[in-house]
C-alpha positions as CSV (number, residue, x, y, z in Angstrom):
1,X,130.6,160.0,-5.5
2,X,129.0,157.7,-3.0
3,X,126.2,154.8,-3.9
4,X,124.0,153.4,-1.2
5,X,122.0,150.2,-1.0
6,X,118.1,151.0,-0.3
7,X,117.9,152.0,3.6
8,X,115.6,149.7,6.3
9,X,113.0,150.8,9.0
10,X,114.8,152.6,11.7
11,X,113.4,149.6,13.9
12,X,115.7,147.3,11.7
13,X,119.0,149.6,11.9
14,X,118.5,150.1,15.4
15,X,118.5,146.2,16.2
16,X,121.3,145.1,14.2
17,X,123.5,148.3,15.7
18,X,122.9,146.0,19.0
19,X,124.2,143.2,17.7
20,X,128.0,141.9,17.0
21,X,129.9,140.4,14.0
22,X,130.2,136.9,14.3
23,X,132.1,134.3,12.1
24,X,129.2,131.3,10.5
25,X,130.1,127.5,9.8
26,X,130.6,128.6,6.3
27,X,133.1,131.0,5.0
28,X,130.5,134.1,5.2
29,X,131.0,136.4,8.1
30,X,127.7,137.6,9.1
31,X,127.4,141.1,11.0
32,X,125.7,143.8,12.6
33,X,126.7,147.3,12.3
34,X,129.9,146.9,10.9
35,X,131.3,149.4,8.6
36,X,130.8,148.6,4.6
37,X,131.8,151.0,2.9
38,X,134.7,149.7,0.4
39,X,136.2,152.2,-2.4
40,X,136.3,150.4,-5.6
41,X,139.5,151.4,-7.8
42,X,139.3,150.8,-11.8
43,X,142.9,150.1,-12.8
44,X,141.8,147.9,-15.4
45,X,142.2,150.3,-18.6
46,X,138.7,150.2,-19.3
47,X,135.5,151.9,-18.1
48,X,133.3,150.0,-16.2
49,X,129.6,150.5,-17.4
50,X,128.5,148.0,-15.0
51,X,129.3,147.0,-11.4
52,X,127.3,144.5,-9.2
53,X,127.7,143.5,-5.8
54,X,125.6,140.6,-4.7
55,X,126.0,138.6,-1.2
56,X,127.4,135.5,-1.4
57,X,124.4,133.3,-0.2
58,X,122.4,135.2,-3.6
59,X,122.1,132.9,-6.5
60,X,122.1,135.9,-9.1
61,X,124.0,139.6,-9.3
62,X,121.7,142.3,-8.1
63,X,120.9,145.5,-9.0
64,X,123.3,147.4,-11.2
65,X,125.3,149.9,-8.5
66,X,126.6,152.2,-11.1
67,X,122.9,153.1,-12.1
68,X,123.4,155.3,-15.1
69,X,127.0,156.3,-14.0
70,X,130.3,154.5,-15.0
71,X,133.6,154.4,-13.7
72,X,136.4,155.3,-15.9
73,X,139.6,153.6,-15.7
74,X,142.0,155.1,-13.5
75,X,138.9,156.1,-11.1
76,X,137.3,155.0,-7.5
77,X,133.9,155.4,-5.9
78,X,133.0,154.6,-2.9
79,X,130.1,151.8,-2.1
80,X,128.2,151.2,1.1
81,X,127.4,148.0,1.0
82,X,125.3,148.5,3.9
83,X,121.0,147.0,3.1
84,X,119.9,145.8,6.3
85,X,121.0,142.6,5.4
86,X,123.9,140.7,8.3
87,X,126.5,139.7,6.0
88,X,129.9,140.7,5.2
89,X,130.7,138.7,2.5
90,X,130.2,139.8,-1.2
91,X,130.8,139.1,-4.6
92,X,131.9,141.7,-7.1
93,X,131.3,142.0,-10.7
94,X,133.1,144.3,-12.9
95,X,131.0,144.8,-16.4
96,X,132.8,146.1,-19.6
97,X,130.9,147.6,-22.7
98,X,131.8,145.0,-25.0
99,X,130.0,142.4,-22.2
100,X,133.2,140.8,-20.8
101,X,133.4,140.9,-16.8
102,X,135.9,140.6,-14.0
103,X,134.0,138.4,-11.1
104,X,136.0,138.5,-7.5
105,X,134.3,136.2,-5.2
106,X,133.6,136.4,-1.3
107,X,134.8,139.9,-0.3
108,X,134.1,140.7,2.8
109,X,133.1,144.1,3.0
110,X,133.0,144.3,6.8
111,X,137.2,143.9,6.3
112,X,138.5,145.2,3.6
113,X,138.3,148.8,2.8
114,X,139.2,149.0,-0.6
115,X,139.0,146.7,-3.9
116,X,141.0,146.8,-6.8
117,X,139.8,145.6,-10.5
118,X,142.0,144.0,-11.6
């Protein structure tokens, strides 16, 4: 099963397919049209009920990615992290259903290709 961030303008997706990835001052890579799709593996022994995915430079976790969905343990999906947005780098929330978390911090999405919790 495959989630994807909300889609941009053609207009948008067209101009960053022009442009390159290039490394900032900071440790966030920012992008074009890199690939983003990262498979995330549950090998934590518990379902995840929750799973965010926020960029680095965002002050608060976004939208829930599982939607009504969860991820067993044992399980993968796959995540496009592609939203229009030009960065690469991501943190990752893991939510349980008793409210614990595992957090991993400035993925880069544009690099990687898979993710393991834990």
């Amino acid at each position: 099963m495959a989630f994807h961030f909300k889609s941009l303008a053609l207009a948008a997706a067209t101009a960053l397919a022009l442009t390159g990835c290039m490394e900032t001052t900071t440790t966030t890579t920012v992008v074009g049209a890199a690939n983003k799709n990262v498979v995330i593996q549950n090998n934590t022994g518990r379902t995840i009920w929750r799973f965010y995915g926020s960029p680095v430079n965002v002050g608060s976790w976004e939208e829930d990615i599982l939607g009504t969905n969860v991820l067993p343990s044992g399980r993968s999906v796959n995540i496009n992290f592609s939203d229009g947005r030009r960065i690469c780098n991501f943190d990752m929330k893991a939510e349980f259903q008793d409210g614990s978390s595992i957090v991993k911090n400035n993925i880069n999405v544009c690099r990687v290709s898979t993710v393991s919790f834990p």
